[in-house]
C-alpha positions in Angstrom: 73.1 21.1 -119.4 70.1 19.9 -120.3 68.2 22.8 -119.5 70.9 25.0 -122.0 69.8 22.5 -124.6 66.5 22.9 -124.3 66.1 26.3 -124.2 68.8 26.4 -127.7 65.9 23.9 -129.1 62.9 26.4 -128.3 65.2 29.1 -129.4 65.6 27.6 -133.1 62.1 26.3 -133.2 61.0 29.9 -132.7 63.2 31.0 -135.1 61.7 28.4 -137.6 58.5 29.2 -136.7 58.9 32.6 -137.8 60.3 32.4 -141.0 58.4 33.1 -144.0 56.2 35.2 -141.8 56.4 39.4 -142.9 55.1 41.2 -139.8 54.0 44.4 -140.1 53.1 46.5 -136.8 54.2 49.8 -135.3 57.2 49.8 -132.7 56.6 51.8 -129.6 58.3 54.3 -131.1 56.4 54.7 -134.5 52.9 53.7 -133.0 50.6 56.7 -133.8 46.9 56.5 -133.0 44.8 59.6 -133.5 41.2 60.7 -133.6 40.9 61.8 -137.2 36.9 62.5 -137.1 35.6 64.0 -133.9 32.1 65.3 -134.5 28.4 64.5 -133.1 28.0 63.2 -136.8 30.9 60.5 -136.9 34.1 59.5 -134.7 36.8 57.7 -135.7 39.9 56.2 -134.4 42.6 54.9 -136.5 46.4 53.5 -136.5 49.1 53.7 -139.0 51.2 50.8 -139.6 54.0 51.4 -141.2 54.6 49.7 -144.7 50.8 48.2 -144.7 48.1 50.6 -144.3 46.0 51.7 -141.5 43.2 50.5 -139.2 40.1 52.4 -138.5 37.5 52.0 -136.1 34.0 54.2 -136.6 31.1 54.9 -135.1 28.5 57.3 -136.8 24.9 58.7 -135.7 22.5 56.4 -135.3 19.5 55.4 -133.1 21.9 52.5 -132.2 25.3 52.5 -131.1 27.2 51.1 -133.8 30.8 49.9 -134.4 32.9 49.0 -137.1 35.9 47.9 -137.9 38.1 48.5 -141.2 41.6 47.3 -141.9 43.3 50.1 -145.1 45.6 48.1 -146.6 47.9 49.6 -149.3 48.0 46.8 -151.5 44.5 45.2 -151.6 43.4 41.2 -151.7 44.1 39.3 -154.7 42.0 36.6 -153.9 39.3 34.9 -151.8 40.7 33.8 -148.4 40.1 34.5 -144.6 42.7 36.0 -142.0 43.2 34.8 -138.3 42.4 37.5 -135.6 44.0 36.8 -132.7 44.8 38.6 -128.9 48.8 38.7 -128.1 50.7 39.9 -125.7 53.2 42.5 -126.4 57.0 41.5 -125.0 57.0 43.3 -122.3 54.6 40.6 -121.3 56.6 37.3 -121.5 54.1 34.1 -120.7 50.9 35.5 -121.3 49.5 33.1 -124.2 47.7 34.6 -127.3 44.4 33.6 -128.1 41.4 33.7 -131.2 39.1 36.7 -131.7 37.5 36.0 -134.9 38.0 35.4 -137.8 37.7 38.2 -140.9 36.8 37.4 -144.1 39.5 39.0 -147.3 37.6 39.9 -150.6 39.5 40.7 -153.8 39.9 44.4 -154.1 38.2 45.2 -150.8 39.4 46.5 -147.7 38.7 44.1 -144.7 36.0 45.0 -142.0 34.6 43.8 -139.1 31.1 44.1 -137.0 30.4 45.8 -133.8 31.4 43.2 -131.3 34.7 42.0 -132.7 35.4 45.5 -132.7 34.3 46.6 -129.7 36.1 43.1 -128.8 39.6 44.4 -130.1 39.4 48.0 -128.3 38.8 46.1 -125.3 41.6 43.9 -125.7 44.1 47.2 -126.9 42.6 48.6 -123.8 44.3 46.2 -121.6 47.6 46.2 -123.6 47.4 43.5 -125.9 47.7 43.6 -129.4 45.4 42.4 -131.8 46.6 40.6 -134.8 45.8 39.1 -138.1 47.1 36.2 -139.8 46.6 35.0 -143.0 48.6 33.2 -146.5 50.3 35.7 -148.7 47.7 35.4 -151.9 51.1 36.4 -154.1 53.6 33.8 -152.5 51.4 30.7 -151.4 54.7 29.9 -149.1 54.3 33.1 -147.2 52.7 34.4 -143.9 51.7 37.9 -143.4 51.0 39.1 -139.4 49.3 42.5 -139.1 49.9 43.5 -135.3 48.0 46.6 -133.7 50.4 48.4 -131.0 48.5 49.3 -127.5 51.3 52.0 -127.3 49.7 55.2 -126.9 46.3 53.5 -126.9 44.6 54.7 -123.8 44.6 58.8 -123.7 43.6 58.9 -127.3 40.5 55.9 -126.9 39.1 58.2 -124.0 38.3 61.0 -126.4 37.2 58.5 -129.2 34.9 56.6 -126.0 33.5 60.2 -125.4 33.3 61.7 -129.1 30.9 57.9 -129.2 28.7 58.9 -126.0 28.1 62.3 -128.0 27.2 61.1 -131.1 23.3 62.4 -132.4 21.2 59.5 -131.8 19.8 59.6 -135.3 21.0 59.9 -139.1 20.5 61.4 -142.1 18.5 58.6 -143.1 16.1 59.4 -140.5 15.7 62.9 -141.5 16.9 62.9 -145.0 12.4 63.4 -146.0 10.8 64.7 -143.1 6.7 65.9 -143.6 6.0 68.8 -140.8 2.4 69.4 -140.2 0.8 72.3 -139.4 -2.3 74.0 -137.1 -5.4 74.5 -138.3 -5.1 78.4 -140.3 -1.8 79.0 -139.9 2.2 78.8 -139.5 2.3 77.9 -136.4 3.5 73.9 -136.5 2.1 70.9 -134.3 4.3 70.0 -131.2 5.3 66.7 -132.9 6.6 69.2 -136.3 8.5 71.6 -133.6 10.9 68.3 -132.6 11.4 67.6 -135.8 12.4 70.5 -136.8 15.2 70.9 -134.4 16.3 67.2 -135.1 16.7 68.4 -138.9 18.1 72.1 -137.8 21.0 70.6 -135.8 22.3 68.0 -138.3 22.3 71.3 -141.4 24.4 72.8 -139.4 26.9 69.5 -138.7 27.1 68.0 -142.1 29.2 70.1 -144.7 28.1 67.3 -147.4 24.9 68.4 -147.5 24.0 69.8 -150.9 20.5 70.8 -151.4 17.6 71.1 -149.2 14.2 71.4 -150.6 10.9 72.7 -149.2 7.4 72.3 -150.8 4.6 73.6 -148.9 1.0 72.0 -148.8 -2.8 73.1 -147.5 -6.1 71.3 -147.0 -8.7 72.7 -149.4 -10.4 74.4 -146.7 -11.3 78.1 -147.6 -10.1 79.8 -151.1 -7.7 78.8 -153.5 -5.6 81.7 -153.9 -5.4 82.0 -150.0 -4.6 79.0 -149.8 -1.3 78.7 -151.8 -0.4 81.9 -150.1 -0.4 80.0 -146.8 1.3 77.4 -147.9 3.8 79.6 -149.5 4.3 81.0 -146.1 4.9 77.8 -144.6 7.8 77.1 -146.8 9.1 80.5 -146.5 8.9 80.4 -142.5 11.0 76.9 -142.3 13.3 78.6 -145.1 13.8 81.3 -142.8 14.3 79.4 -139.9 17.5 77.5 -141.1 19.0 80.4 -142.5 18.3 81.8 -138.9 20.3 79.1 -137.9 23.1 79.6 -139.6 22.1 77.1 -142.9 23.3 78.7 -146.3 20.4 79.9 -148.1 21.9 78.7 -151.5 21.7 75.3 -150.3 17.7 75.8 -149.6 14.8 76.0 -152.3 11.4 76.6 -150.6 7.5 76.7 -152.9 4.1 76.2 -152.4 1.9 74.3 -154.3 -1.1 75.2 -152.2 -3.6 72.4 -152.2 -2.0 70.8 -154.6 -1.0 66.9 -154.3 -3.3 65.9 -151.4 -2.2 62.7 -149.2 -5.7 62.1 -147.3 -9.3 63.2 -147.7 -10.7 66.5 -146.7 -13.6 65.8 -145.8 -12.2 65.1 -142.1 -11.0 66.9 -139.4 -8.2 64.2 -139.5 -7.7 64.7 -143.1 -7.3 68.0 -143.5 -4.8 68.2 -140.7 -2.3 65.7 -142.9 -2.7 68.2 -145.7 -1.7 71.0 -143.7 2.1 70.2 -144.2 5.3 70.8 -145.4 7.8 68.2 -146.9 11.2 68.7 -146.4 13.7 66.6 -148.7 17.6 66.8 -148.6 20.6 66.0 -151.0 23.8 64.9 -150.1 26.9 65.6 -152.7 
C-alpha cells in the first residue's frame, strides 16, 4: 500500500514538474539527421526538430580541426539570458540520470552556438544514445520553460560519414591562400620548389569553392637585364599560372592575369637575395 502511494506521489510530482515546460524534440519516427555539406571544403551535420528549428554541427578547412556548434531556431531570442545544456537519457533507458554539459549563452536576434569541445562533447554523448538538451526561461512568458531535446535515433550511420567527410577536410583555408606571392628562378618561368606547393595548394581549393569570384594575377621581375624584356617575362609569368588553372579546369572568366615588369619592387636589387623576391607573382582572390 504504501508503495502504490508512493509511486501515485512521484507520478503527480512528475507531472507537476513538467508543466509549463514546451518540449520540442523529434520522436523516433520524425528524427531526421542528414549530412547536408559533404565536401573537402566544409561538412556539416544537422537535425530537424520539428516546430523549433534545426541544429547544425560544422567543421570547415583549416590547419586545425575545428568544431562548432549552432542551434537554428525559427523564432530568435528576445532577450539576454543563458540555456541549460544537459545529457539525458532517452526512455528506453529508465534510471540512467541526466547530467550538465555546459552552459550556452542566448543573444537577442542571434542564433545560439557553441565551441569545439562542447560540441565534440554532445556528438559523443548522441553517439552513445543520449540526448542532448537545452533548458532555458521563455523570454515571452517569464512563467514558461522551453526544453530543446536532440534524438540519437538514426544518429550513428549518418555521424560515420560526417566523422569521415572531417578526416578529409583540406588542412588549410581560403584565408591561407586567399594572397599567395610565387617566386620564380633566376631568367625564367620555371617556379622555385617552395612556389610549385603552393601552387597546387591554391589549384585544388579553385576547383572546390564555387564562391569564388575573381582571381587576379600580377606578374613581377628584378631589374636585371632590359626593360622591355623584362615586362615580357613577367607577362609570361602571369600568363603561365593563367594557363595552368584553366588547365585545371578553373573558368578563365573568373581569372585576370598582367605584368607590370619591374614595376613595384618589394626588396633591393642589388642582391642575389633581392632580386630573387622580385622575381614573383602575386596571386589575389575574391569571394562573392
Amino acid at each position: 500500500m504504501k508503495k502504490t502511494i508512493a509511486l501515485i506521489s512521484l507520478f503527480i510530482f512528475l507531472n507537476q514538474a513538467q508543466a509549463g515546460v514546451r518540449q520540442y524534440s523529434a520522436d523516433l519516427d520524425s528524427s531526421n539527421w542528414k549530412l547536408s555539406d559533404n565536401t573537402r571544403l566544409a561538412c556539416t551535420l544537422s537535425h530537424q526538430i520539428p516546430n523549433y528549428g534545426e541544429a547544425k554541427f560544422q567543421s570547415t578547412a583549416n590547419r586545425k580541426m575545428n568544431m562548432q556548434f549552432e542551434l537554428d531556431m525559427m523564432r530568435l531570442p528576445d532577450t539576454y539570458s543563458l540555456a541549460e545544456l544537459r545529457s539525458v537519457a532517452p526512455s528506453w533507458r529508465p534510471g540512467k540520470s541526466s547530467y550538465p554539459i555546459a552552459d550556452m549563452k542566448l543573444h537577442k536576434q542571434f542564433a545560439p552556438s557553441l565551441s569545439k569541445k562542447v560540441a565534440w562533447t554532445m556528438l559523443t554523448e548522441l553517439e552513445q544514445g543520449m540526448s542532448p538538451t537545452f533548458y532555458y526561461d521563455d523570454w515571452y512568458n517569464s512563467d514558461d520553460k522551453i526544453s530543446v531535446g536532440l534524438s540519437s535515433a538514426r544518429f550513428k550511420n549518418i555521424y560515420q560519414q560526417f566523422v569521415g567527410c572531417v578526416g578529409n577536410l583540406l588542412d588549410y583555408s581560403f584565408d591561407d591562400i586567399a594572397f599567395t606571392v610565387l617566386n620564380f628562378q633566376f631568367g625564367g618561368d620555371a617556379l622555385t620548389k617552395s612556389s610549385k606547393k603552393r601552387l597546387a595548394m591554391i589549384t585544388e581549393y579553385l576547383s572546390l569553392d564555387p564562391e569564388l569570384d575573381l582571381v587576379l594575377i600580377d606578374g613581377y621581375n628584378d631589374s636585371y637585364g632590359g626593360r622591355n624584356t623584362n615586362l615580357k617575362i613577367s607577362e609570361r609569368r602571369a600568363s603561365k599560372i593563367r594557363e595552368y588553372f584553366v588547365n585545371s579546369g578553373v573558368d578563365p572568366g573568373r581569372i585576370e592575369a598582367k605584368g607590370y615588369g619591374e614595376k613595384r619592387h618589394i626588396a633591393s636589387n642589388d642582391t642575389v637575395l633581392g632580386r630573387s623576391k622580385n622575381r614573383r607573382v602575386v596571386i589575389r582572390m575574391d569571394k562573392l
